[in-house]
N, C-alpha and C positions, 0 to 999 in steps of 0.2 A: 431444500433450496439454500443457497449460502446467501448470510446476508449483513457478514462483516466485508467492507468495501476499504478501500486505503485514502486517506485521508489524515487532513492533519493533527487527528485525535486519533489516527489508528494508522500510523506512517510503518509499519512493517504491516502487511498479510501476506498470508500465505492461503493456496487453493490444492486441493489433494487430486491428481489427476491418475488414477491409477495407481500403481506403484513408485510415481512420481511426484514431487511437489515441487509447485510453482510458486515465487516469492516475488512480490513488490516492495520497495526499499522506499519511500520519499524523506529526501535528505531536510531534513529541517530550514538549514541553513541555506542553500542557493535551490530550493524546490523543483531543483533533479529528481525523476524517478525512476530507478534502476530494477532490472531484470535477473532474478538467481534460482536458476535449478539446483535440485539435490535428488539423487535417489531416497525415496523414503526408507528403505532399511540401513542407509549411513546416519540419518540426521544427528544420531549422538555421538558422530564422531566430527560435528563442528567444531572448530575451537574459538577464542576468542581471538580477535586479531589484535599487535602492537597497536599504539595510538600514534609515537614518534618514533622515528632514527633515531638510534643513540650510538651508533660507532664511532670510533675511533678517529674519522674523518671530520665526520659533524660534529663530534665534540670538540673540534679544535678550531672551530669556523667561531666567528666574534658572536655573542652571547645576541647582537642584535638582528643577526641573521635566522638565528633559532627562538621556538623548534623547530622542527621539519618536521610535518608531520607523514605518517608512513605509506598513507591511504588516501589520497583525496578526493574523496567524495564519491556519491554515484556516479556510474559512467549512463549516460539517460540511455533508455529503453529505445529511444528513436534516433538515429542520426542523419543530419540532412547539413546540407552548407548552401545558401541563398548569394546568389552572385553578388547581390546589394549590399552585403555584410563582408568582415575581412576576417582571413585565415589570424590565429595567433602566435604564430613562430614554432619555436621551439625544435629549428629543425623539421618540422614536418613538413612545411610546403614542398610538394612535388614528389612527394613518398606516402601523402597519408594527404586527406579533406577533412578527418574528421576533427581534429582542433581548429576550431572556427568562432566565431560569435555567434553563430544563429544558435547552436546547438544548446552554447555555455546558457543563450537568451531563454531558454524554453522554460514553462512554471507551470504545474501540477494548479490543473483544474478541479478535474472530478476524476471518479471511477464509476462503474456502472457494470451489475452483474446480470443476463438473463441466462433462459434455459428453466427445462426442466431434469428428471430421469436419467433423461439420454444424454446428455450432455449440457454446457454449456458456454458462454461465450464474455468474456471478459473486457470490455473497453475503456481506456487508459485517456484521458485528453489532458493536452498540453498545449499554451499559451506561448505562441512564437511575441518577439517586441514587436513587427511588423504585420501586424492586425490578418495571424494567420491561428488556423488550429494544428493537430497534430493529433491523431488519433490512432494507438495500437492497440490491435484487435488479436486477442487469443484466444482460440477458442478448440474446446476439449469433449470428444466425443467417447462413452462408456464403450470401456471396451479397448482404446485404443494405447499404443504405446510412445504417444507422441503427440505435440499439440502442435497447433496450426499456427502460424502469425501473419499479419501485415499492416504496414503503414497508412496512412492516411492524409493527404496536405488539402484544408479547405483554407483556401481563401479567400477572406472576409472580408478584405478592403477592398478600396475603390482603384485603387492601381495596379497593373499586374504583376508579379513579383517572378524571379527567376530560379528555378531549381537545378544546381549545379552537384548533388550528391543528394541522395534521402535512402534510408537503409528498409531493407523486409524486416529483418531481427539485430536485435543487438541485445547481449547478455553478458554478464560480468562475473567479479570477484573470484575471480579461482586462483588458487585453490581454495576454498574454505576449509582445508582440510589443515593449512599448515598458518600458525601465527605469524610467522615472517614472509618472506621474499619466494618460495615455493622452490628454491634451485636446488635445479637440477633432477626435479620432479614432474616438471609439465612436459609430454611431447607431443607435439602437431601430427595429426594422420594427415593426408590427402592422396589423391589419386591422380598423377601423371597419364596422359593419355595422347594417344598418336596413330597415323594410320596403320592398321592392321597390327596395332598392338597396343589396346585398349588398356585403360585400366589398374596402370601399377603402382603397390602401394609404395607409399614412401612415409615411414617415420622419423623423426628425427625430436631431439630436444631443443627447446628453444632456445638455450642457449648456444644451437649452434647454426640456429635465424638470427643470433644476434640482439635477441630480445630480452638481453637483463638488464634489470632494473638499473640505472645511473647512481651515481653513489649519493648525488642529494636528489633524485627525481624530477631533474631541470630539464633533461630532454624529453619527446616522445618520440616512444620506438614501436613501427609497425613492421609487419609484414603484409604486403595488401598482394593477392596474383586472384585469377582469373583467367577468364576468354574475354576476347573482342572479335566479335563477328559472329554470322551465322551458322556456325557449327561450335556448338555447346562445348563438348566433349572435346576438341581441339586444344591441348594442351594441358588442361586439369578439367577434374569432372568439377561440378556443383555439388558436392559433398565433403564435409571436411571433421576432424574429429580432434577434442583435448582429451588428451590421458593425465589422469594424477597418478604417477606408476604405484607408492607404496600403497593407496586403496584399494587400486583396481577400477578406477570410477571415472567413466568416459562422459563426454558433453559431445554431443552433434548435432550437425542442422545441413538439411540438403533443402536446396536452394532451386523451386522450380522459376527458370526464365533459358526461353527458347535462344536470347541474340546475349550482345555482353554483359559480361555480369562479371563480379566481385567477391570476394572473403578479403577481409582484414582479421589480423591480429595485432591486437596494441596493448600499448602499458606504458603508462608512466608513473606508476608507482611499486607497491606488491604488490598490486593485483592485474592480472591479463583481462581480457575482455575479446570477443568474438562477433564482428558481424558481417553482414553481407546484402547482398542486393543487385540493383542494376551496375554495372560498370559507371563512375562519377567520370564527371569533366576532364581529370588528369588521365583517367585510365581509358577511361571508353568514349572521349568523346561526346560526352553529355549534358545538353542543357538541355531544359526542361521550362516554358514559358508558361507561367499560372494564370489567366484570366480573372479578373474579378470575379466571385462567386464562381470559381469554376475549383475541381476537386479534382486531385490528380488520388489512385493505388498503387502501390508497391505490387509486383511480384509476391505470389505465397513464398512460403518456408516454413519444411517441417523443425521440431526442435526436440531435442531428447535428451535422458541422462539417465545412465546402468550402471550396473558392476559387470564385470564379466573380461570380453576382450572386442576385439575393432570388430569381427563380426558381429558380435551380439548389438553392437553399440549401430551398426550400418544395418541391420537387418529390420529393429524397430523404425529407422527412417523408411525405410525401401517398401514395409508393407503397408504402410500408408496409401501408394497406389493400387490396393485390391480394392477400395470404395469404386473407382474409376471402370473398373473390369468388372460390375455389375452390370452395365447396360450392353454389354460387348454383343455378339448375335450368339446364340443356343449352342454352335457348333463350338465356342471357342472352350467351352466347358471342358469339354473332353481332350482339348491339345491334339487336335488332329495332326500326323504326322505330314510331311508336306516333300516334294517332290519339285526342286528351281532347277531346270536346263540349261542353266548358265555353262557350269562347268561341262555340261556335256556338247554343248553347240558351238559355246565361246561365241553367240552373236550372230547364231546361223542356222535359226531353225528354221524348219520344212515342216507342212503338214504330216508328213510321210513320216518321219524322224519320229515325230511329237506325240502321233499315235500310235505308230510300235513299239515307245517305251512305255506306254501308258496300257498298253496290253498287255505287257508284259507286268509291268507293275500290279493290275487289279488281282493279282495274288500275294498282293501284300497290304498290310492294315496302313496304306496312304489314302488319305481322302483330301489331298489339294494338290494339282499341278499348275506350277507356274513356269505362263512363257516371259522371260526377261528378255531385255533388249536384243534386239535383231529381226522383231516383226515389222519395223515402221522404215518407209522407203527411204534409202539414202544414196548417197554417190557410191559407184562401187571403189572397195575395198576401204567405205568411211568407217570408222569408230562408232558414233555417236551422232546423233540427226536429228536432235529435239527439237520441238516447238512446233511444226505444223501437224503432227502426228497422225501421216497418211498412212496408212497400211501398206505395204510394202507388195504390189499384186506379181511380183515376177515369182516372189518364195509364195504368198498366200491368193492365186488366183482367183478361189474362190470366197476370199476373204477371211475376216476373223472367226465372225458369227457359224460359220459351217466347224472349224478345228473346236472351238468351245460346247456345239451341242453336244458335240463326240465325247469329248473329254465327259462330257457331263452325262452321257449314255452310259461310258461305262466305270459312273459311281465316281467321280471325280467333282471335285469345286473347280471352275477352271480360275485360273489367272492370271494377271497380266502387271506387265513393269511400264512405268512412267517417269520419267523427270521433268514433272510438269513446272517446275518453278524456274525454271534456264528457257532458254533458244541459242542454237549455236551456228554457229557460221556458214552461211550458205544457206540457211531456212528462207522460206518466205517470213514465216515468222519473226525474223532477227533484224527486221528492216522496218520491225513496225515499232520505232525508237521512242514514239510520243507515249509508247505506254509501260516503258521499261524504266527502270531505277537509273538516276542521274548521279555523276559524282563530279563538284566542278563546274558543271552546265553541261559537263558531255555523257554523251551514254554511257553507262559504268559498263567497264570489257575486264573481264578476267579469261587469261588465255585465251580461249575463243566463244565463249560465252555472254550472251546478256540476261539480265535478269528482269524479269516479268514485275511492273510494283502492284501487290496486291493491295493497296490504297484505291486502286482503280477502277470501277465497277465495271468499264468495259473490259478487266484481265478477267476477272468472275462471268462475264457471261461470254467470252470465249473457251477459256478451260472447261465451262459446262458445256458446250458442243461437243469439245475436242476430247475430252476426260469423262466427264459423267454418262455424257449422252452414247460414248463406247462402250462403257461397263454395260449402260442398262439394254442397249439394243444388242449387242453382240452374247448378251448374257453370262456376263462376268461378276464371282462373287468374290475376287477374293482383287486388290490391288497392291503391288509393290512399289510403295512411292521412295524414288531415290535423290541425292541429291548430291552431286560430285565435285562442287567447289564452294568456298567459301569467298562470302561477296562485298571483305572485306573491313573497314571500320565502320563503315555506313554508308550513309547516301544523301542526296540533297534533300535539306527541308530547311523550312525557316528557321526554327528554333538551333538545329542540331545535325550532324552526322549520324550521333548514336541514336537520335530521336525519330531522323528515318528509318532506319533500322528497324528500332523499336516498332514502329508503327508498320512497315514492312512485313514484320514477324507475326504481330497480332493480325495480320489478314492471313499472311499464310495458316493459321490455325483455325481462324475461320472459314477456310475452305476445306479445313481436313475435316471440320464439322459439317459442314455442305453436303460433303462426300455420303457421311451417314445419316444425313437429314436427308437425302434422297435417295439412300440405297440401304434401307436398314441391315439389312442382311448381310451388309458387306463388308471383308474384312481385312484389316488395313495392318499393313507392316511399315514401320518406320528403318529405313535404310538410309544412308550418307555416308557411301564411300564407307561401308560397315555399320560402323558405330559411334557415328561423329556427331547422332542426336539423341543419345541418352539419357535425357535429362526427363524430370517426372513430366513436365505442362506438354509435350507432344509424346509421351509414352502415356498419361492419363488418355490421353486422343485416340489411341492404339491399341490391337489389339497383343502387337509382340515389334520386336525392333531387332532387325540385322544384328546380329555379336561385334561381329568383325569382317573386311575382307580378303582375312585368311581364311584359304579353300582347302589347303592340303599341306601346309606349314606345320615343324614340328611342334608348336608353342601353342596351337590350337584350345589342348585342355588348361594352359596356364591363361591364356584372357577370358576363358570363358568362364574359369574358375573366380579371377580376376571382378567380373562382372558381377559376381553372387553379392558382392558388397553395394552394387550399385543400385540395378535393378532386380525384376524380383525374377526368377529362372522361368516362369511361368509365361514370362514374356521374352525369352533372351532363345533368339535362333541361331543354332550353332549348325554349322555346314558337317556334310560326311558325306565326302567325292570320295566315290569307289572304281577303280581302276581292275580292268581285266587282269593286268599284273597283279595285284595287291596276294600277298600270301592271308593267312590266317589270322595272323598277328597282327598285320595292316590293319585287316578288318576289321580286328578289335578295337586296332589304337584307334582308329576313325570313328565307328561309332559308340566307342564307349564315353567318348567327348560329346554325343549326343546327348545322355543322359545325365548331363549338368543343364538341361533345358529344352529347348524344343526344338526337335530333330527335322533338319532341310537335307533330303537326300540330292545329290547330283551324281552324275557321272557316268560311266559306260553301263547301264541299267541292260541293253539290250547284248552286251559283250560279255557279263559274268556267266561264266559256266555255274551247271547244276548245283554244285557242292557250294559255290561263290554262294551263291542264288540263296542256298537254301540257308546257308548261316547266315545272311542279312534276316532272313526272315524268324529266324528264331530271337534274334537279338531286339527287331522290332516287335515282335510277338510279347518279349519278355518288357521288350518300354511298356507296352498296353497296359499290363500288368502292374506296375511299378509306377506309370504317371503319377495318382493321385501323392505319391510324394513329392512330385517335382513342385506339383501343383499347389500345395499346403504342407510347406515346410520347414528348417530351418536349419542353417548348411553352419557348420564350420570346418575352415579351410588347415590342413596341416602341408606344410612344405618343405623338404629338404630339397635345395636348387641353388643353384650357383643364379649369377647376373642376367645370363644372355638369354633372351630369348629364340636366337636362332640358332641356337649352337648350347639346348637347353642338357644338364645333368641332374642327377640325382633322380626325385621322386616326389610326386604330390597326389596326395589323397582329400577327397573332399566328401565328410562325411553329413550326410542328412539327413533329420528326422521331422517323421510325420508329425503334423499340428494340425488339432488342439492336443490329441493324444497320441503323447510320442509311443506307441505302440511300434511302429513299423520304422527300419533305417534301408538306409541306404549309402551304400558304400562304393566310389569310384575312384580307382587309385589308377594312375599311369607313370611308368617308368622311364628315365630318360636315358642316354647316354652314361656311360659309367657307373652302371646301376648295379651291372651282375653281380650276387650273388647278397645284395643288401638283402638286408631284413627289417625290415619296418614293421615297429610297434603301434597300433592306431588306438589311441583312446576311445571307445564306445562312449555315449552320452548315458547321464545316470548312473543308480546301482543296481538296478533288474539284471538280470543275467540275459546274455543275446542266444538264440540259435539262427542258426544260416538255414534259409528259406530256399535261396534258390542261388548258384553262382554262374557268374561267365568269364573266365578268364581265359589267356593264351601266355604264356611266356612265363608266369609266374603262379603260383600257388599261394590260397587264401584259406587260412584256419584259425581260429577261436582256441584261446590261449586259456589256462586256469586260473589268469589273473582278469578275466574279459577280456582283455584286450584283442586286437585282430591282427595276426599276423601273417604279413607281406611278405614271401620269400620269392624274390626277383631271381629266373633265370637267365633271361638275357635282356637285351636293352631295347627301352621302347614295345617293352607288353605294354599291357592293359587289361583291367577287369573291372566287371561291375557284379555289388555282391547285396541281395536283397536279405536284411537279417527282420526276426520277430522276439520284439519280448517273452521270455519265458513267464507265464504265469505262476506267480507266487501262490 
């Protein structure tokens, strides 16, 4: 049990969490307490830091201006801005909250360590001036490669106070690798994100955010981006990463909140600092109104620090949601492979359709069909018809519950598509205004949509008629919950826009728990317009989450490759639409992108001739095979590729090994435009020696080199292969 605690006879600890160590700082002087990871195999490559500037600049400033000193002070573990208190300049208002008086106000209470064995839990309390607490909780379970955090606001006075920013994590001091200013050594990861083209990374140095240091450290300089609204993933993901390039030694922190949310980076000294959270008052819209004795939580966030590179560094965030996918139901073990009639209906299934590709399929290792949108009655030639969710008796006369026993006769999970959270124009549903989200005093309308507010208990117990009460009577185990606009900044509430929002979001999650609070068995795909809710707090909810809604795009294998950094493959469904035209190579290229995670077939199932027929089947044959690495693994991404993604060249290879013991790999390379006749070198993992298990290629040729390596000899453009290797026993 550890039972040195930080205090002001012991203003530096440190906690070993793994292979990692966690450090508390309490500044003597203004009783800030600051946040610093390190990998534990660098710690002797700290250095001391400068105490003052002493350039050339600052030595020439009048002696009573000086010193300046280089560092000031901790930057505190928690950051919040209280509407009652005022910003402190510095340039920052309207770029950054976090120079404020509440924050500079805060004073190192206590610390407190529980836990046994298995882990345990660290909590930090600070002393706002306006009779409040402030409570971050860290807490480290054995075994893992990441810890946990969140904030805490009680307030303890008699008046209620205002929360206009409060941070999940914030962490400081980097580099600690370099005694000065770090330049031209720190650079920012993040991931870029948009429809049907999820997930790209973008590096850069911060010097070219603009974030170096001032030459006497008078201003502050952030970079603060995010989402605002209810799709996560719409324009950067919640994951974000520091590199110190000459160690090799990354910092990240993925950031689970469903609605707007935040990263900053700041600095007004040598040292950068990292935090995040909900979206504050400048950016998302957010106040936040405290009641007396009343206690607001942060959002979690994971937080890490490795050697290595951005995968390694996004992989130990990412498996932090396997805790989550222990309750999932028995079947999801296995990654059963799945069968959506989207691409093959486009919106227009029939009984008839539904069950002769479903006979035709039970010769192959699929155990889930789902029918997506086009079962619920609509105007003809409508789109979309959400909200009253009647069955549609002209295509299903005999209703749901007869196509689903079928399905389920022969060996099938059936399932079913909903966008339970809209009603659109022309519903009965879409008129029922007093129970939908307000923007202004008027009903919030996006394009033709209104939104359901799940604050509402009568939205809860009609979506349990409309939604639960189909799965369980009709005998539905599997559901595809979609979700195709986003609903903006917020919505009306007292406090806030972002605060209905917020509060909007937190029901919708409470009904994705409903779902399997009354259908244990049931299993739940998070879909939005693809991949626009990636984030861990509704993938924790889920059993896997739409990629993208690219169906047959060439960029296919690059988001879904994309994705390995975000969430874990085990959850991440990649589409493979097979067309009666499709040659060989097609075939390949389509479902070799499958095995970057879990494979959703569509397409002309009933159109593929014999030969089509039977190489889908070997290829699925050989996933059966090969899952358990999807499933417990650990990807690094190699890419030679030009910018575009629709107009993709070059070549990408995404090579995976099995965990705990890398015994078994897994190698899927696809080639793009302007590829013929390349030859790609692919680093194998380790020094064991590889042999090739099993291969599937078309267009290119895959062989084992004498230096290990794997090499790719592309014959024409746009192959693809997937190649299962085994360590050679020493």
């Amino acid at each position: 049990m550890i039972r040195e605690v930080l205090s002001e006879h012991s203003p530096q600890v440190r906690y070993s969490c793994g292979d990692l160590l966690v450090e508390y700082h309490l500044d003597v002087r203004t009783r800030a307490v600051g946040l610093r990871l390190y990998p534990a195999s660098e710690e002797s490559k700290i250095v001391p830091h400068r105490t003052y500037l002493e350039t050339p600049e600052v030595l020439a400033l009048p002696n009573s201006w000086r010193p300046i000193p280089a560092y000031n002070g901790e930057v505190s573990l928690i950051q919040l801005k209280l509407a009652e208190d005022e910003s402190l300049g510095a340039f920052s208002v309207g770029r950054s909250q976090r120079l404020n008086s509440t924050t500079v106000g805060l004073r190192f209470v206590d610390q407190n360590v529980s836990g046994d064995g298995s882990g345990f839990t660290v909590r930090t309390t600070l002393r706002g001036a306006r009779s409040f607490l402030c409570v971050h909780v860290l807490s480290y379970e054995t075994g893992d490669a990441a810890v946990t955090v969140h904030g805490e606001f009680h307030n303890q006075g008699e008046t209620p106070l205002t929360l206009e920013m409060i941070s999940s994590f914030c962490f400081g001091f980097l580099s600690p690798f370099d005694k000065v200013d770090s330049s031209e050594r720190l650079r920012l990861h993040r991931f870029r994100s948009f429809w049907s083209a999820e997930g790209r990374h973008e590096a850069v140095l911060l010097e070219d955010l603009h974030l170096e240091r001032a030459w006497t450290n008078h201003g502050f300089a952030s970079e603060r981006f995010g989402q605002v609204g209810s799709m996560p993933l719409r324009g950067f993901a919640s994951l974000a990463a520091i590199e110190d390039i000459p160690t090799g030694v990354f910092w990240g922190a993925q950031l689970a909140c469903p609605a707007s949310w935040q990263m900053e980076i700041c600095r007004r000294d040598d040292k950068v600092s990292l935090s995040g959270g909900l979206a504050d008052r400048e950016f998302g819209h957010w106040i936040k109104r405290i009641a007396a004795g009343e206690t607001f939580r942060t959002p979690k966030a994971y937080l890490s620090t490795a050697v290595g590179n951005i995968d390694t560094i996004c992989q130990r965030l990412t498996r932090m949601g396997n805790k989550a996918l222990r309750t999932q139901p028995a079947l999801e073990k296995e990654l059963p492979i799945l069968f959506n009639e989207w691409c093959s209906s486009w919106g227009q299934p029939t009984p008839d359709y539904i069950l002769k590709t479903a006979e035709r399929l039970r010769q192959m290792p699929v155990k889930i069909f789902v029918i997506d949108d086009g079962w619920i009655e609509k105007p003809a030639n409508g789109f979309q018809f959400n909200g009253d969710w009647n069955v549609d008796e002209k295509r299903f006369p005999n209703g749901l519950k007869a196509v689903a026993s079928a399905l389920a006769e022969k060996g099938f999970v059936p399932g079913l598509w909903f966008e339970f959270e809209t009603c659109t124009e022309g519903t009965r549903a879409y008129s029922q205004e007093d129970h939908q989200l307000h923007f202004d005093g008027r009903t919030l309308k996006i394009g033709n949509r209104h939104f359901w507010d799940f604050a509402d208990p009568w939205v809860f117990e009609y979506l349990g008629k409309k939604v639960i009460d189909r799965l369980k009577e009709d005998g539905f185990g599997y559901i595809k919950v979609d979700y195709n606009e986003a609903l903006g900044i917020g919505c009306d509430h007292p406090d806030s826009l972002g605060e209905g929002l917020r509060l909007h979001l937190e029901g919708v999650q409470r009904f994705f728990r409903k779902l399997r609070e009354e259908i244990p068995h049931l299993i739940i795909e998070n879909c939005s317009s693809g991949g626009h809710r990636l984030e861990p707090s509704l993938m924790e909810l889920c059993a896997m989450g739409s990629f993208s809604d690219a169906h047959e795009s060439p960029d296919i294998p690059l988001i879904a490759a994309n994705l390995h950094r975000l969430i874990l493959p085990r959850q991440l469904q990649i589409w493979a639409v097979l067309r009666h035209s499709d040659s060989r190579m097609r075939l390949q290229y389509s479902l070799a992108a499958c095995f970057l995670g879990r494979a959703c077939l569509s397409g002309e199932m009933t159109r593929l001739d014999e030969g089509q027929f039977q190489f889908m089947r070997d290829q699925l044959e050989f996933y059966e095979r090969i899952k358990f690495i999807i499933r417990d693994g650990e990807s690094v991404l190699h890419r030679r590729t030009n910018k575009s993604y629709q107009h993709p060249k070059g070549w990408q290879a995404v090579v995976r090994t099995s965990r705990p013991d890398p015994e078994h790999c897994l190698v899927v390379f696809h080639a793009f435009a302007d590829s013929t006749d390349a030859k790609a070198e692919i680093e194998l993992p380790g020094t064991t020696p590889w042999r090739i298990v099993e291969p599937h290629q078309q267009g290119l040729e895959m062989q084992l080199a004498d230096n290990g390596k794997l090499v790719v000899t592309v014959e024409q453009p746009f192959a693809a292969g997937v190649v299962w290797l085994r360590a050679e026993a020493l």
